[in-house]
C-alpha positions, -999 to +999 in steps of 0.1 A: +537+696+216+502+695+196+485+666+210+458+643+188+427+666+185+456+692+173+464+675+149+426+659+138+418+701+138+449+708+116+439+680+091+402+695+089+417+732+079+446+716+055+420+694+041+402+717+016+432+738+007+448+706-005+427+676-009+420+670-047+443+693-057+475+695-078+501+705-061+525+734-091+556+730-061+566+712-032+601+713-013+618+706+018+644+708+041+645+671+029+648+669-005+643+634-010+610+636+008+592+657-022+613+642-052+587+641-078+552+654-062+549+687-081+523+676-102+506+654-080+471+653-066+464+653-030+440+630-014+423+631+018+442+634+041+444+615+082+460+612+111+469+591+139+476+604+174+501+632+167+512+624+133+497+641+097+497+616+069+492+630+033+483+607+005+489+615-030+479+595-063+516+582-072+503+554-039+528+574-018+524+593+015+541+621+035+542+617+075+544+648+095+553+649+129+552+686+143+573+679+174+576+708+199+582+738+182+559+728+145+538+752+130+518+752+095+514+792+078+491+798+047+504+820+022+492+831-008+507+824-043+540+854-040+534+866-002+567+872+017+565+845+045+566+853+079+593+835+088+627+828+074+638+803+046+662+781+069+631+773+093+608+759+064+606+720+068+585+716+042+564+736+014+531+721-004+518+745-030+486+743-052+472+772-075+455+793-048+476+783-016+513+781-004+513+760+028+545+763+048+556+735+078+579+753+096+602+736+127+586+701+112+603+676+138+597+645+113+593+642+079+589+607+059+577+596+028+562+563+026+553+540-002+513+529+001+520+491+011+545+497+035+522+524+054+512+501+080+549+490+082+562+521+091+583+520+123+571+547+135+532+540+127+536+504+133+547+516+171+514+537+177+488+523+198+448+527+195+440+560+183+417+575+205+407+598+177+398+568+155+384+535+157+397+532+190+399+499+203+399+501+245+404+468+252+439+470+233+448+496+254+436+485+287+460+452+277+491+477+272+484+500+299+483+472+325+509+455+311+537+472+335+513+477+365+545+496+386+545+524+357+536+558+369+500+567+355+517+599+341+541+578+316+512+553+307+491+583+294+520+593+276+533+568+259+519+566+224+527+527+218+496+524+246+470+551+232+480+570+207+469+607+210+475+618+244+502+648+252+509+667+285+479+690+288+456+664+286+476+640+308+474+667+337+438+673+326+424+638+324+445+630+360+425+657+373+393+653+362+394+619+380+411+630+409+440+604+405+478+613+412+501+617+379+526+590+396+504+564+411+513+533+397+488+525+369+481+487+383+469+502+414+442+525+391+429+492+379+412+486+346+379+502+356+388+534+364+415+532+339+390+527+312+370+553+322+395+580+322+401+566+283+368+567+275+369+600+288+395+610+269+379+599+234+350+616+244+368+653+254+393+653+229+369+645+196+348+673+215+378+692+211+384+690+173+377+720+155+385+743+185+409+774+179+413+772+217+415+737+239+392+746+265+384+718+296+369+739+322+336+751+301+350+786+311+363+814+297+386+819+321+406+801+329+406+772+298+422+746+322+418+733+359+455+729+363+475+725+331+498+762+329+482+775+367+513+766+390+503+789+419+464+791+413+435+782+435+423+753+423+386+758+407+373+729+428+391+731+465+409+767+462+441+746+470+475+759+454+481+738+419+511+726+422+541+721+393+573+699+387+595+682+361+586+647+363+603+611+348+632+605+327+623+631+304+618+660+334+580+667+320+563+699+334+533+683+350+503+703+372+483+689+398+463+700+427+475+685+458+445+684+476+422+671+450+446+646+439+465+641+473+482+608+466+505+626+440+540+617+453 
């Protein structure tokens, strides 16, 4: 699933194919979702944590949540599309581009006043990716102090922002298991794993690849290398499905030998 800085890099590249433009066509899987935009100029658009949030000047805006499986394709005005009519989620078309949301997860249109309202915005906790507010967080993470680290960094309604690679990343980094219970992390070293977090992933923004090893190869210390020496002990990283929702998580098991 694209995590945050996906998302922030996606915005950036969108941005000036659609911001201040008119859009000639726009259609969806959805219908109801694009009643009445053709015709309609963008503004700029945001995020927060995994979601895309278009604006246009009728004060309404489109929320895009990519899910697994999203992707966006640029096409130009005509060009065949490279994949088939029953995958498109959602089409925005200007003058000059055809931009194509395929496999789009969620799609919501939202009236301007009740942005903020939206259940599924309202739920979101700081984005790190913003104006990020630590101490919020810090207060939500702690909150359940038997919680597995692992879930606490990947629940959204804490910090919003975070997905799997950099939950296995982060964990690494500062050599803490993925299911020690958060509470026994504490707020310090909790809060500097965040603020190490806003500091990689903004880093991260513009990238074509995620890279948090500095290397060329390979991009990560343990996200996708089940098998591999670890690049700081040359143990074996190790892999499982983990909590209720049977994530694939990486870990060293030397480096972070309190992993249960």
């Amino acid at each position: 699933m694209p995590e945050g800085d996906t998302i922030r890099t996606l915005a950036q590249r969108l941005g000036p194919r659609l911001e201040g433009r008119r859009l000639v066509d726009a259609q969806s899987r959805w219908p109801r979702v694009v009643r009445g935009l053709t015709g309609r100029e963008v503004g700029r658009l945001r995020t927060h944590g995994k979601h895309l949030l278009v604006p246009f000047d009728d004060a309404t805006w489109l929320r895009i949540h990519l899910g697994l499986k999203g992707t966006w394709h640029r096409y130009a005005p005509g060009e065949r599309w490279r994949r088939s009519q029953g995958d498109m989620g959602l089409v925005l078309a200007t003058a000059d581009d055809v931009l194509v949301c395929f496999f789009a997860k969620e799609l919501e249109r939202i009236r301007d006043k009740a942005l903020s309202r939206s259940p599924r915005l309202a739920s979101l906790g700081p984005d790190l990716l913003g104006d990020f507010d630590r101490s919020e967080a810090l207060t939500r993470a702690l909150h359940d102090p038997g919680r597995p680290l692992r879930e606490v960094l990947l629940d959204q309604s804490i910090a919003a922002g975070i997905g799997n690679e950099w939950c296995c990343e982060l964990c690494f980094l500062h050599r803490l298991p993925l299911e020690i219970p958060v509470g026994e992390v504490g707020p310090t070293a909790l809060g500097a794993l965040l603020d190490d977090a806003v500091t990689r992933m903004r880093a991260a923004v513009g990238q074509s690849v995620r890279n948090t090893t500095g290397r060329r190869v390979p991009r990560t210390f343990v996200y996708g290398r089940r098998g591999e020496p670890c690049l700081s002990c040359g143990a074996t990283v190790a892999m499982a499905r983990l909590g209720p929702w049977a994530r694939i998580s990486y870990w060293c098991p030397t480096c972070q030998s309190g992993q249960r």
